[in-house]
C-alpha positions in Angstrom: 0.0 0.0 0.0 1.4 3.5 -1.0 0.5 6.5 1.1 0.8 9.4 -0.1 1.0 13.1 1.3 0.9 15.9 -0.5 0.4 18.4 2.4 4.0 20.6 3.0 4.7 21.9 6.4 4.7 25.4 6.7 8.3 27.2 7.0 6.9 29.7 10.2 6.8 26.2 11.8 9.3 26.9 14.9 10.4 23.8 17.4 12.1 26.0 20.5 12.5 22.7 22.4 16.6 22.0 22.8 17.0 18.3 21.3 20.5 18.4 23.5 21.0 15.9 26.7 19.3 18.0 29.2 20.7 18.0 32.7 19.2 18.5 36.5 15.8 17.1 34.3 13.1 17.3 37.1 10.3 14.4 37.3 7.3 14.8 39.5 6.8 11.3 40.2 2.4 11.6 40.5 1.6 7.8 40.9 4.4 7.2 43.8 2.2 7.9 46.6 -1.2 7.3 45.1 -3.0 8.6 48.2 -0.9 12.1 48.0 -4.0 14.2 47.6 -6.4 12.4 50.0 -7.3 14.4 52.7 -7.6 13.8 56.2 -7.0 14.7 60.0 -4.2 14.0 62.2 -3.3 16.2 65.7 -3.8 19.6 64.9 -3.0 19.5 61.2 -6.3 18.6 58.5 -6.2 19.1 54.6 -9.8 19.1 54.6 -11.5 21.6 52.9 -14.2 24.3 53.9 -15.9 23.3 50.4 -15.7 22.3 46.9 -14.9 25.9 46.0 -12.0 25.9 47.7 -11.2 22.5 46.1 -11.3 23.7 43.1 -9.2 26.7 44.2 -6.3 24.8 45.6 -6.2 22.1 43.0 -5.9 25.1 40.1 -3.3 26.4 41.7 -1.6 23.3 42.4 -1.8 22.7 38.6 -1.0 26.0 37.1 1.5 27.6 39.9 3.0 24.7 41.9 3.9 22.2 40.2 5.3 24.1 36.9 7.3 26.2 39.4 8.7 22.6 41.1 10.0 21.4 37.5 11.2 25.0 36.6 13.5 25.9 39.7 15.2 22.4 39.7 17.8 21.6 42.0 17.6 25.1 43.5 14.0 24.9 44.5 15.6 23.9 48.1 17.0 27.9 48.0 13.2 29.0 47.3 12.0 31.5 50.0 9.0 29.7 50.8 10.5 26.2 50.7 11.7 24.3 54.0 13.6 21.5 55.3 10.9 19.9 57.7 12.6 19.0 60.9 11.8 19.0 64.9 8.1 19.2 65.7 6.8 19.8 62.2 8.7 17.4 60.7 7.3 14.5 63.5 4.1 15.8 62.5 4.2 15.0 59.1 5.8 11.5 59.3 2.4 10.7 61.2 0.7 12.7 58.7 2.7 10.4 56.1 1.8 6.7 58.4 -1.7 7.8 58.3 -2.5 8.7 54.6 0.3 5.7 53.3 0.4 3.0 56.1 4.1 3.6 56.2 7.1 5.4 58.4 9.9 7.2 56.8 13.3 6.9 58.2 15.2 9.5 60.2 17.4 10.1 56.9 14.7 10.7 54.7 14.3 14.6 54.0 10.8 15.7 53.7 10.1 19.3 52.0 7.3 21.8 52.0 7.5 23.3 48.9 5.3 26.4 47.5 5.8 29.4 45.0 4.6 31.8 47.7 0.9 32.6 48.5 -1.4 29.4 48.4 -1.1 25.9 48.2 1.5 24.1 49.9 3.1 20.6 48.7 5.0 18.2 51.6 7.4 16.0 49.4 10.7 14.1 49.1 13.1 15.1 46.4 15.9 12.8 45.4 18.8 13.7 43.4 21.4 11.5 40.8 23.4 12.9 38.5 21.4 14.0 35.7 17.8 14.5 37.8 15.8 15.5 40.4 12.8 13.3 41.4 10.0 14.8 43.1 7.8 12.4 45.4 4.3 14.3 46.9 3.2 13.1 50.0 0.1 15.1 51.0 -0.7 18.9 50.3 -1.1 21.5 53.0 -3.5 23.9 51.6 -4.1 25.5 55.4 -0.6 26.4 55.8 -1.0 24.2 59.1 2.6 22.7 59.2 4.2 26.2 59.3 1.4 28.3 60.6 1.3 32.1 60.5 -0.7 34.1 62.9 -1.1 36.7 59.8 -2.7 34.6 57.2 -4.1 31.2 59.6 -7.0 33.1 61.1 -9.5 30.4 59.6 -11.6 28.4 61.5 -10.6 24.7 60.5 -12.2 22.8 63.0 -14.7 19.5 62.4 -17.6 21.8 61.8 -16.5 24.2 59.5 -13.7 22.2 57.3 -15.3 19.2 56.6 -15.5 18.6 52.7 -13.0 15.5 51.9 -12.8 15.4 48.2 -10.9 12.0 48.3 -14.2 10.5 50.2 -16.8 12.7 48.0 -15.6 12.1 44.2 
């Protein structure tokens, strides 16, 4: 069988994407942790929601803000103003955050990162490093800002009553 095309590709056709070995590549491994964006209640700390507004809200800009901003700093997201080495109190707290949402403990050595772009959203994760990558692995999301709080922007009420919507139980 003969195919035949007699369509020509247009010359204003750009491709801007460098076909070289690309180093420091970042992966956002999605499917590691498949319970990452479950929500849930542990001590003082939920990532439940008020409503499905603010779903909606903090999955947008977990999609259009985080996440490109993850893949786009690279190895020097760890510099980012708004990004911190968990340790002490809040890094016990989400280690049982972690046991409660995976069924599993992480080890003393593991680093676990909060990771944000500034206002909204934030996303708990492990990165990993080997020569020629950085591997991203989310473990929950904090969209309450509960690990870190701030008596300037945590004046919500997020108690049983009022922050009850669990999308991971409703869809």
């Amino acid at each position: 069988m003969k195919v035949s095309n007699s369509t020509n590709p247009k010359k204003n056709v750009k491709a801007d994407y460098n076909f070289e070995k690309r180093t420091n590549e970042v992966s956002i491994e999605l499917n590691s942790y498949k319970n990452w964006t479950h929500s849930l209640r542990v001590d003082k700390f939920t990532n439940e929601y008020h409503n499905q507004s603010e779903v909606g809200k903090v999955y947008y800009q977990l999609v259009d803000r985080l996440l490109p901003f993850v893949k786009e700093k690279g190895p020097s997201i760890k510099q980012e103003r708004h990004c911190h080495l968990l340790s002490g109190d809040e890094r016990e707290l989400a280690t049982n955050i972690v046991n409660e949402l995976h069924g599993f403990n992480l080890d003393d050595e593991t680093e676990i990162w909060q990771l944000s772009c500034g206002q909204g959203v934030r996303l708990l994760a492990v990165i990993t490093f080997t020569d020629d990558s950085e591997n991203v692995y989310p473990l929950f999301l904090d969209p309450h800002h509960l690990i870190y709080p701030d008596q300037s922007h945590n004046q919500k009420d997020y108690g049983k009553k009022v922050c009850k919507f669990n999308p991971s139980k409703s869809y």
